[in-house]
ROMARPA-961318 format. One line per 2 residues: number of its first residue (from 1); for each residue x, y, z of C-alpha. Coordinates in pm, whole numbers. Each point is the difference from the previous one (the first is absolute). Layout:
NUM) X,Y,Z ~ ...;
This chain:
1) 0,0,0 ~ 150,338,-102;
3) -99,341,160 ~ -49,258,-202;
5) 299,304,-31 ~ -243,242,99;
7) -132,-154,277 ~ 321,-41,160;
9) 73,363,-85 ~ -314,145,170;
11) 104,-263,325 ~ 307,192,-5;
13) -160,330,-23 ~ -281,-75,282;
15) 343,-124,207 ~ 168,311,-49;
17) -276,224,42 ~ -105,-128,354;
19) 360,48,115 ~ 45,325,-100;
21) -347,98,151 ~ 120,-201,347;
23) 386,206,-35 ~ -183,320,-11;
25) -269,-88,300 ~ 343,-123,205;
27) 208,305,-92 ~ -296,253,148;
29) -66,-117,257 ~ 369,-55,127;
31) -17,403,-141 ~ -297,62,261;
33) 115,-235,283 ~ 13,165,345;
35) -141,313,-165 ~ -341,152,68;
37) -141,-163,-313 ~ -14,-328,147;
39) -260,55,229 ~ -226,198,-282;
41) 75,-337,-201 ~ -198,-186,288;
43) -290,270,22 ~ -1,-85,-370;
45) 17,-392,27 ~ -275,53,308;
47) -197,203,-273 ~ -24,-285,-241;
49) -121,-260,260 ~ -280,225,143;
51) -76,29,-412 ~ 11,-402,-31;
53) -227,-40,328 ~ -229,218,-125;
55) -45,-145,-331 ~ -33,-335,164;
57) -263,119,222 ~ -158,218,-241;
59) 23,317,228 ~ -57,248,-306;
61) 83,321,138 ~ 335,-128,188;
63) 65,-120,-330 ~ -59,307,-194;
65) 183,205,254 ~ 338,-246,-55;
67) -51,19,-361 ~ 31,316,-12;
69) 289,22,237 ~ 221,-233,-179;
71) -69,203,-362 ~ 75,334,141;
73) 291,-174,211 ~ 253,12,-297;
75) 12,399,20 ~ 0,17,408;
77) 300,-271,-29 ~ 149,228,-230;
79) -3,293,162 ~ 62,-212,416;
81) 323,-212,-207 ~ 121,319,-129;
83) 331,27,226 ~ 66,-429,-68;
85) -89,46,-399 ~ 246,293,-10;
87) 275,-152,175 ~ -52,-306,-215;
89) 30,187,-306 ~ 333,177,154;
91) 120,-323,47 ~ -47,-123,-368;
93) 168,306,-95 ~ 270,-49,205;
95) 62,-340,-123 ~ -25,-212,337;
97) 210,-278,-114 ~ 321,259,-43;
99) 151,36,309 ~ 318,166,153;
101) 316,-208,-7 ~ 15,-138,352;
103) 327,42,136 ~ -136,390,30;
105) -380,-102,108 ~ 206,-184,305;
107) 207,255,79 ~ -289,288,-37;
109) -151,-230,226 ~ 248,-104,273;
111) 56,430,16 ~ -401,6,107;
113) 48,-233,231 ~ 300,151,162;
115) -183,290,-12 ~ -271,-122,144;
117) 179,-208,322 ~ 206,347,63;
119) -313,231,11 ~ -235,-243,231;
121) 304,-56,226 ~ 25,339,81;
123) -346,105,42 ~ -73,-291,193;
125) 276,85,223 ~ -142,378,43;
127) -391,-125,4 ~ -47,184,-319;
129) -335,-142,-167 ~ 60,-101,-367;
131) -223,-236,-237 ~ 138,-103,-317;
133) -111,-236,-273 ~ 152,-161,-290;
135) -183,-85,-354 ~ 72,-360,-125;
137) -219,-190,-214 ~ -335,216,59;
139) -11,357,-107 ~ -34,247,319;
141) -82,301,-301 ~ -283,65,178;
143) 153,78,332 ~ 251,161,-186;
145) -260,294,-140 ~ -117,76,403;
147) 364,105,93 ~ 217,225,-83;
149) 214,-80,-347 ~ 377,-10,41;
151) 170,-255,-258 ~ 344,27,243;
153) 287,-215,-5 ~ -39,-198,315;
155) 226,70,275 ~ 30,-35,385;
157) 53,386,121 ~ -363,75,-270;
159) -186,-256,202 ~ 105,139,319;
161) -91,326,-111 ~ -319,-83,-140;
163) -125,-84,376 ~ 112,194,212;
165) -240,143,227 ~ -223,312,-92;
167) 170,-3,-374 ~ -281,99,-288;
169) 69,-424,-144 ~ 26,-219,366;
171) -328,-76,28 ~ -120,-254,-232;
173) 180,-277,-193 ~ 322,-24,-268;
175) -80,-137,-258 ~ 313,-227,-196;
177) -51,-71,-356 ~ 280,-141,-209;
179) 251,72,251 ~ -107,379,-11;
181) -177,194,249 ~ -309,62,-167;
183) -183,164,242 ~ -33,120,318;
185) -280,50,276 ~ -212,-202,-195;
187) -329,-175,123 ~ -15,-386,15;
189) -355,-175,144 ~ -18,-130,332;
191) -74,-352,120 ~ -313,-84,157;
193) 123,-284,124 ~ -152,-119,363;
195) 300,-138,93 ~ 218,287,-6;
197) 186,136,354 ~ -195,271,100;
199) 343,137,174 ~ 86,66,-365;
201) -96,328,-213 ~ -71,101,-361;
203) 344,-67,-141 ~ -19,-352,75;
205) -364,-26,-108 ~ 105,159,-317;
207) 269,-228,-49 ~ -177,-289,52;
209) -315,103,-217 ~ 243,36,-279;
211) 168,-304,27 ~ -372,-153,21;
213) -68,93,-413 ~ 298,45,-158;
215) 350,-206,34 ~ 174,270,135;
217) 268,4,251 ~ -48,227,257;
219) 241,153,288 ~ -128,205,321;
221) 153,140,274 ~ -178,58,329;
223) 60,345,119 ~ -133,-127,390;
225) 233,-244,34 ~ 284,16,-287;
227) -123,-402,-95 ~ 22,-87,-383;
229) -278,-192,-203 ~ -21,-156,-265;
231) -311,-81,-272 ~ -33,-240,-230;
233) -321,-199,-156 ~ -250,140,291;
235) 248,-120,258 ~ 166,255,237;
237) 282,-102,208 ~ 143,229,275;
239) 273,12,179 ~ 270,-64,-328;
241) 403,6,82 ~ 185,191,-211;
243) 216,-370,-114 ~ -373,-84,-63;
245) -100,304,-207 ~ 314,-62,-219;
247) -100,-326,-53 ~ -366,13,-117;
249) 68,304,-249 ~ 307,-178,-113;
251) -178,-284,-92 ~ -322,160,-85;
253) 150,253,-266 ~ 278,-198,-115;
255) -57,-336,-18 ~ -373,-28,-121;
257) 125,29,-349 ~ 145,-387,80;
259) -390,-71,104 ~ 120,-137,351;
261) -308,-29,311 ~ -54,298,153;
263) 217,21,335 ~ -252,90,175;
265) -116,-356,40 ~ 324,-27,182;
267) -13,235,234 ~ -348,12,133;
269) 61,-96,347 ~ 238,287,39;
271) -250,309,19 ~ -327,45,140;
273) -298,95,-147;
Protein backbone atom coordinates (compact mmCIF):
# COMPACT_ATOMS: atom_id res chain seq x y z
CA UNK A 1 0.00 0.00 0.00
CA UNK A 2 1.50 3.38 -1.02
CA UNK A 3 0.51 6.79 0.58
CA UNK A 4 0.02 9.37 -1.44
CA UNK A 5 3.01 12.41 -1.75
CA UNK A 6 0.58 14.83 -0.76
CA UNK A 7 -0.74 13.29 2.01
CA UNK A 8 2.47 12.88 3.61
CA UNK A 9 3.20 16.51 2.76
CA UNK A 10 0.06 17.96 4.46
CA UNK A 11 1.10 15.33 7.71
CA UNK A 12 4.17 17.25 7.66
CA UNK A 13 2.57 20.55 7.43
CA UNK A 14 -0.24 19.80 10.25
CA UNK A 15 3.19 18.56 12.32
CA UNK A 16 4.87 21.67 11.83
CA UNK A 17 2.11 23.91 12.25
CA UNK A 18 1.06 22.63 15.79
CA UNK A 19 4.66 23.11 16.94
CA UNK A 20 5.11 26.36 15.94
CA UNK A 21 1.64 27.34 17.45
CA UNK A 22 2.84 25.33 20.92
CA UNK A 23 6.70 27.39 20.57
CA UNK A 24 4.87 30.59 20.46
CA UNK A 25 2.18 29.71 23.46
CA UNK A 26 5.61 28.48 25.51
CA UNK A 27 7.69 31.53 24.59
CA UNK A 28 4.73 34.06 26.07
CA UNK A 29 4.07 32.89 28.64
CA UNK A 30 7.76 32.34 29.91
CA UNK A 31 7.59 36.37 28.50
CA UNK A 32 4.62 36.99 31.11
CA UNK A 33 5.77 34.64 33.94
CA UNK A 34 5.90 36.29 37.39
CA UNK A 35 4.49 39.42 35.74
CA UNK A 36 1.08 40.94 36.42
CA UNK A 37 -0.33 39.31 33.29
CA UNK A 38 -0.47 36.03 34.76
CA UNK A 39 -3.07 36.58 37.05
CA UNK A 40 -5.33 38.56 34.23
CA UNK A 41 -4.58 35.19 32.22
CA UNK A 42 -6.56 33.33 35.10
CA UNK A 43 -9.46 36.03 35.32
CA UNK A 44 -9.47 35.18 31.62
CA UNK A 45 -9.30 31.26 31.89
CA UNK A 46 -12.05 31.79 34.97
CA UNK A 47 -14.02 33.82 32.24
CA UNK A 48 -14.26 30.97 29.83
CA UNK A 49 -15.47 28.37 32.43
CA UNK A 50 -18.27 30.62 33.86
CA UNK A 51 -19.03 30.91 29.74
CA UNK A 52 -18.92 26.89 29.43
CA UNK A 53 -21.19 26.49 32.71
CA UNK A 54 -23.48 28.67 31.46
CA UNK A 55 -23.93 27.22 28.15
CA UNK A 56 -24.26 23.87 29.79
CA UNK A 57 -26.89 25.06 32.01
CA UNK A 58 -28.47 27.24 29.60
CA UNK A 59 -28.24 30.41 31.88
CA UNK A 60 -28.81 32.89 28.82
CA UNK A 61 -27.98 36.10 30.20
CA UNK A 62 -24.63 34.82 32.08
CA UNK A 63 -23.98 33.62 28.78
CA UNK A 64 -24.57 36.69 26.84
CA UNK A 65 -22.74 38.74 29.38
CA UNK A 66 -19.36 36.28 28.83
CA UNK A 67 -19.87 36.47 25.22
CA UNK A 68 -19.56 39.63 25.10
CA UNK A 69 -16.67 39.85 27.47
CA UNK A 70 -14.46 37.52 25.68
CA UNK A 71 -15.15 39.55 22.06
CA UNK A 72 -14.40 42.89 23.47
CA UNK A 73 -11.49 41.15 25.58
CA UNK A 74 -8.96 41.27 22.61
CA UNK A 75 -8.84 45.26 22.81
CA UNK A 76 -8.84 45.43 26.89
CA UNK A 77 -5.84 42.72 26.60
CA UNK A 78 -4.35 45.00 24.30
CA UNK A 79 -4.38 47.93 25.92
CA UNK A 80 -3.76 45.81 30.08
CA UNK A 81 -0.53 43.69 28.01
CA UNK A 82 0.68 46.88 26.72
CA UNK A 83 3.99 47.15 28.98
CA UNK A 84 4.65 42.86 28.30
CA UNK A 85 3.76 43.32 24.31
CA UNK A 86 6.22 46.25 24.21
CA UNK A 87 8.97 44.73 25.96
CA UNK A 88 8.45 41.67 23.81
CA UNK A 89 8.75 43.54 20.75
CA UNK A 90 12.08 45.31 22.29
CA UNK A 91 13.28 42.08 22.76
CA UNK A 92 12.81 40.85 19.08
CA UNK A 93 14.49 43.91 18.13
CA UNK A 94 17.19 43.42 20.18
CA UNK A 95 17.81 40.02 18.95
CA UNK A 96 17.56 37.90 22.32
CA UNK A 97 19.66 35.12 21.18
CA UNK A 98 22.87 37.71 20.75
CA UNK A 99 24.38 38.07 23.84
CA UNK A 100 27.56 39.73 25.37
CA UNK A 101 30.72 37.65 25.30
CA UNK A 102 30.87 36.27 28.82
CA UNK A 103 34.14 36.69 30.18
CA UNK A 104 32.78 40.59 30.48
CA UNK A 105 28.98 39.57 31.56
CA UNK A 106 31.04 37.73 34.61
CA UNK A 107 33.11 40.28 35.40
CA UNK A 108 30.22 43.16 35.03
CA UNK A 109 28.71 40.86 37.29
CA UNK A 110 31.19 39.82 40.02
CA UNK A 111 31.75 44.12 40.18
CA UNK A 112 27.74 44.18 41.25
CA UNK A 113 28.22 41.85 43.56
CA UNK A 114 31.22 43.36 45.18
CA UNK A 115 29.39 46.26 45.06
CA UNK A 116 26.68 45.04 46.50
CA UNK A 117 28.47 42.96 49.72
CA UNK A 118 30.53 46.43 50.35
CA UNK A 119 27.40 48.74 50.46
CA UNK A 120 25.05 46.31 52.77
CA UNK A 121 28.09 45.75 55.03
CA UNK A 122 28.34 49.14 55.84
CA UNK A 123 24.88 50.19 56.26
CA UNK A 124 24.15 47.28 58.19
CA UNK A 125 26.91 48.13 60.42
CA UNK A 126 25.49 51.91 60.85
CA UNK A 127 21.58 50.66 60.89
CA UNK A 128 21.11 52.50 57.70
CA UNK A 129 17.76 51.08 56.03
CA UNK A 130 18.36 50.07 52.36
CA UNK A 131 16.13 47.71 49.99
CA UNK A 132 17.51 46.68 46.82
CA UNK A 133 16.40 44.32 44.09
CA UNK A 134 17.92 42.71 41.19
CA UNK A 135 16.09 41.86 37.65
CA UNK A 136 16.81 38.26 36.40
CA UNK A 137 14.62 36.36 34.26
CA UNK A 138 11.27 38.52 34.85
CA UNK A 139 11.16 42.09 33.78
CA UNK A 140 10.82 44.56 36.97
CA UNK A 141 10.00 47.57 33.96
CA UNK A 142 7.17 48.22 35.74
CA UNK A 143 8.70 49.00 39.06
CA UNK A 144 11.21 50.61 37.20
CA UNK A 145 8.61 53.55 35.80
CA UNK A 146 7.44 54.31 39.83
CA UNK A 147 11.08 55.36 40.76
CA UNK A 148 13.25 57.61 39.93
CA UNK A 149 15.39 56.81 36.46
CA UNK A 150 19.16 56.71 36.87
CA UNK A 151 20.86 54.16 34.29
CA UNK A 152 24.30 54.43 36.72
CA UNK A 153 27.17 52.28 36.67
CA UNK A 154 26.78 50.30 39.82
CA UNK A 155 29.04 51.00 42.57
CA UNK A 156 29.34 50.65 46.42
CA UNK A 157 29.87 54.51 47.63
CA UNK A 158 26.24 55.26 44.93
CA UNK A 159 24.38 52.70 46.95
CA UNK A 160 25.43 54.09 50.14
CA UNK A 161 24.52 57.35 49.03
CA UNK A 162 21.33 56.52 47.63
CA UNK A 163 20.08 55.68 51.39
CA UNK A 164 21.20 57.62 53.51
CA UNK A 165 18.80 59.05 55.78
CA UNK A 166 16.57 62.17 54.86
CA UNK A 167 18.27 62.14 51.12
CA UNK A 168 15.46 63.13 48.24
CA UNK A 169 16.15 58.89 46.80
CA UNK A 170 16.41 56.70 50.46
CA UNK A 171 13.13 55.94 50.74
CA UNK A 172 11.93 53.40 48.42
CA UNK A 173 13.73 50.63 46.49
CA UNK A 174 16.95 50.39 43.81
CA UNK A 175 16.15 49.02 41.23
CA UNK A 176 19.28 46.75 39.27
CA UNK A 177 18.77 46.04 35.71
CA UNK A 178 21.57 44.63 33.62
CA UNK A 179 24.08 45.35 36.13
CA UNK A 180 23.01 49.14 36.02
CA UNK A 181 21.24 51.08 38.51
CA UNK A 182 18.15 51.70 36.84
CA UNK A 183 16.32 53.34 39.26
CA UNK A 184 15.99 54.54 42.44
CA UNK A 185 13.19 55.04 45.20
CA UNK A 186 11.07 53.02 43.25
CA UNK A 187 7.78 51.27 44.48
CA UNK A 188 7.63 47.41 44.63
CA UNK A 189 4.08 45.66 46.07
CA UNK A 190 3.90 44.36 49.39
CA UNK A 191 3.16 40.84 50.59
CA UNK A 192 0.03 40.00 52.16
CA UNK A 193 1.26 37.16 53.40
CA UNK A 194 -0.26 35.97 57.03
CA UNK A 195 2.74 34.59 57.96
CA UNK A 196 4.92 37.46 57.90
CA UNK A 197 6.78 38.82 61.44
CA UNK A 198 4.83 41.53 62.44
CA UNK A 199 8.26 42.90 64.18
CA UNK A 200 9.12 43.56 60.53
CA UNK A 201 8.16 46.84 58.40
CA UNK A 202 7.45 47.85 54.79
CA UNK A 203 10.89 47.18 53.38
CA UNK A 204 10.70 43.66 54.13
CA UNK A 205 7.06 43.40 53.05
CA UNK A 206 8.11 44.99 49.88
CA UNK A 207 10.80 42.71 49.39
CA UNK A 208 9.03 39.82 49.91
CA UNK A 209 5.88 40.85 47.74
CA UNK A 210 8.31 41.21 44.95
CA UNK A 211 9.99 38.17 45.22
CA UNK A 212 6.27 36.64 45.43
CA UNK A 213 5.59 37.57 41.30
CA UNK A 214 8.57 38.02 39.72
CA UNK A 215 12.07 35.96 40.06
CA UNK A 216 13.81 38.66 41.41
CA UNK A 217 16.49 38.70 43.92
CA UNK A 218 16.01 40.97 46.49
CA UNK A 219 18.42 42.50 49.37
CA UNK A 220 17.14 44.55 52.58
CA UNK A 221 18.67 45.95 55.32
CA UNK A 222 16.89 46.53 58.61
CA UNK A 223 17.49 49.98 59.80
CA UNK A 224 16.16 48.71 63.70
CA UNK A 225 18.49 46.27 64.04
CA UNK A 226 21.33 46.43 61.17
CA UNK A 227 20.10 42.41 60.22
CA UNK A 228 20.32 41.54 56.39
CA UNK A 229 17.54 39.62 54.36
CA UNK A 230 17.33 38.06 51.71
CA UNK A 231 14.22 37.25 48.99
CA UNK A 232 13.89 34.85 46.69
CA UNK A 233 10.68 32.86 45.13
CA UNK A 234 8.18 34.26 48.04
CA UNK A 235 10.66 33.06 50.62
CA UNK A 236 12.32 35.61 52.99
CA UNK A 237 15.14 34.59 55.07
CA UNK A 238 16.57 36.88 57.82
CA UNK A 239 19.30 37.00 59.61
CA UNK A 240 22.00 36.36 56.33
CA UNK A 241 26.03 36.42 57.15
CA UNK A 242 27.88 38.33 55.04
CA UNK A 243 30.04 34.63 53.90
CA UNK A 244 26.31 33.79 53.27
CA UNK A 245 25.31 36.83 51.20
CA UNK A 246 28.45 36.21 49.01
CA UNK A 247 27.45 32.95 48.48
CA UNK A 248 23.79 33.08 47.31
CA UNK A 249 24.47 36.12 44.82
CA UNK A 250 27.54 34.34 43.69
CA UNK A 251 25.76 31.50 42.77
CA UNK A 252 22.54 33.10 41.92
CA UNK A 253 24.04 35.63 39.26
CA UNK A 254 26.82 33.65 38.11
CA UNK A 255 26.25 30.29 37.93
CA UNK A 256 22.52 30.01 36.72
CA UNK A 257 23.77 30.30 33.23
CA UNK A 258 25.22 26.43 34.03
CA UNK A 259 21.32 25.72 35.07
CA UNK A 260 22.52 24.35 38.58
CA UNK A 261 19.44 24.06 41.69
CA UNK A 262 18.90 27.04 43.22
CA UNK A 263 21.07 27.25 46.57
CA UNK A 264 18.55 28.15 48.32
CA UNK A 265 17.39 24.59 48.72
CA UNK A 266 20.63 24.32 50.54
CA UNK A 267 20.50 26.67 52.88
CA UNK A 268 17.02 26.79 54.21
CA UNK A 269 17.63 25.83 57.68
CA UNK A 270 20.01 28.70 58.07
CA UNK A 271 17.51 31.79 58.26
CA UNK A 272 14.24 32.24 59.66
CA UNK A 273 11.26 33.19 58.19
Amino acid sequence: MTIPDGSILHYLANVIDILVVWFVIYKLIMLIRGTKAVQLLKGIFIIVVVKIVSSFLGLQTVEWITDQVLTWGFLAIIIIFQPELRRALETLGRGSFISKAGSKREKEQQHLIDSIEKSVSYMGKRRIGALISIERGTGLDDYIETGIPLDADISSQLLINIFIPNTPLHDGAVIIKNNKIAAAAGYLPLSDSPFLSKELGTRHRAALGISEVTDSLTVVVSEETGGISITKGGELFREVTPERLHEILEYELVVPMQKKPSIFSKWKGGGNK
